[in-house]
C-alpha positions, 0 to 999 in steps of 0.5 A: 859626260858626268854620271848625271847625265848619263844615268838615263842611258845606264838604265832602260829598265828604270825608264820603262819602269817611269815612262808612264808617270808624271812624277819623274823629271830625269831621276828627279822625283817632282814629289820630293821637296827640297826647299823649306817653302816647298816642304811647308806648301805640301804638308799644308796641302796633305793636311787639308787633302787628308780633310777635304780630299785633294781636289778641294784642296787643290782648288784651294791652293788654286784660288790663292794662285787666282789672289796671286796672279792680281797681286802680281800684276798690281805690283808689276804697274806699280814697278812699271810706274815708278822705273817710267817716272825714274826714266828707267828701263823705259827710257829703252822703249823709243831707242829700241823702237827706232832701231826696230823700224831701222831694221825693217824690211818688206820680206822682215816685216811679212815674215814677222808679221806671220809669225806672230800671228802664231801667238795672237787670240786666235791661233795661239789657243788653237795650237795649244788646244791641239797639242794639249788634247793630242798629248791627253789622248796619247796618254789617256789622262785629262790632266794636260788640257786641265794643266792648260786651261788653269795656265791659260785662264791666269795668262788672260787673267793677267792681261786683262787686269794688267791692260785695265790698271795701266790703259798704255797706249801703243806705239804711233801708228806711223811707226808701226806695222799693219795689221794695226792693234788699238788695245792697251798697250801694257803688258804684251798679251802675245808675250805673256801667252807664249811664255805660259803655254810654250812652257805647259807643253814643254813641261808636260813634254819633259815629264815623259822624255827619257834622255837629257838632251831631248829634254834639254832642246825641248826647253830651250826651244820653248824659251825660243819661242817665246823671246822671239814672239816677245821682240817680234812685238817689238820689232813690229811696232805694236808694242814698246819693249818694256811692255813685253819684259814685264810680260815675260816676268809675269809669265815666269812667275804664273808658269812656275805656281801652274808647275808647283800646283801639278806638283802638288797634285802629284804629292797628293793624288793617292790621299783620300780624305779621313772618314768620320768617326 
């Protein structure tokens, strides 16, 4: 095992020493910025911390995310539209379909039907409201729901705007399975979802888990869930495969700026703002 990994175990004391903050990933500091952007972005926001004071800050930096989340989604119809005329990555849609409904069974189609009723508007908020307020409670810290709700505004957000530009319609009926969905088909709404709120939870999990390992499976069962919910929408007929690769992409990107902007606040918190003269 290298050094690495096995520092964490070498040092119980630095743990109890980070246990209780959110700056540390590992031995990794969250408020040491190695990229030239990443650099640039926090001495930007410090400045205008140091002006307004961080929450005025942040909900600037935030609004831009607002900016970007239409931006984004604007650029992913307009990618979608030119790789459907060019008979691109859509030309996978109806094979994948039909290898979908190839593979079906009664007992399959029940048991994916239930599970991604897990990542549907109804339970998925429910599950993330439940572990984002037990995790504040456990805590003592607001911050994880509030990590949550931006996560999961920008997520709706997306979906809304993304299903209003393009109006896709679902895959037949016939080829689907009950219960049936009316609404635009583009992006998979399911999909997008559990790639934003499995990611917040286990981010907001990593930052208190002390050994590799356990953040590691935390990670990679998140990543799980969140390519299953994708492919059972697939795999049930009521979405088209390249509605949900576009959803993990846009999901991807929202999740990294809702981590970048927890970054900030974590470069920023213990600034107060300049009085004046």
């Amino acid at each position: 095992m290298s050094a690495s990994h096995d520092r964490d175990d070498r040092q119980p004391e630095w743990d109890a020493v980070r246990a209780e903050d959110d700056r540390y990933v590992g031995w990794r500091d969250l408020t040491a910025w190695r990229s030239t952007l990443g650099r640039l972005m926090v001495t930007l926001t410090r400045r205008a911390a140091r002006r307004v004071g961080r929450y005025p800050a942040l909900a600037l930096t935030l609004l831009i995310g607002v900016v970007l989340v239409v931006a984004l989604t604007a650029a992913s119809v307009e990618i979608y539209e030119a790789v459907a005329e060019a008979d691109g990555v859509a030309g996978l849609d109806k094979p994948v379909l039909q290898a979908a409904i190839a593979a079906r069974t009664p007992s399959l189609d029940t048991a994916v039907t239930g599970f991604t009723t897990l990542g549907g508007p109804v339970v998925m908020p429910i599950l993330a409201a439940v572990a984002v307020i037990g995790l504040a409670i456990r805590r003592r810290q607001v911050s994880p729901v509030l990590l949550m709700a931006v996560a999961a505004a920008g997520s709706l957000l997306m979906t809304i705007v993304g299903k209003s530009l393009v109006g896709r319609v679902r895959p037949p009926l016939a080829d689907a399975v009950p219960p049936y969905e009316t609404s635009a088909s583009f992006p998979s709404g399911h999909a997008l979802n559990a790639v934003v709120i499995a990611g917040v939870v286990a981010y907001l999990l990593v930052l208190r888990q002390r050994r590799w390992y356990t953040r590691t499976v935390t990670v990679a069962v998140a990543m799980l869930f969140a390519v299953a919910m994708g492919l059972s929408r697939v795999f049930l007929g009521h979405h088209w495969l390249t509605d949900v690769l576009v959803a993990w992409t846009l999901g991807l990107a929202w999740l990294a700026f809702v981590i970048t902007l927890h970054r900030l606040y974590l470069s920023v918190r213990d600034l107060r703002p300049r009085s004046g003269r």
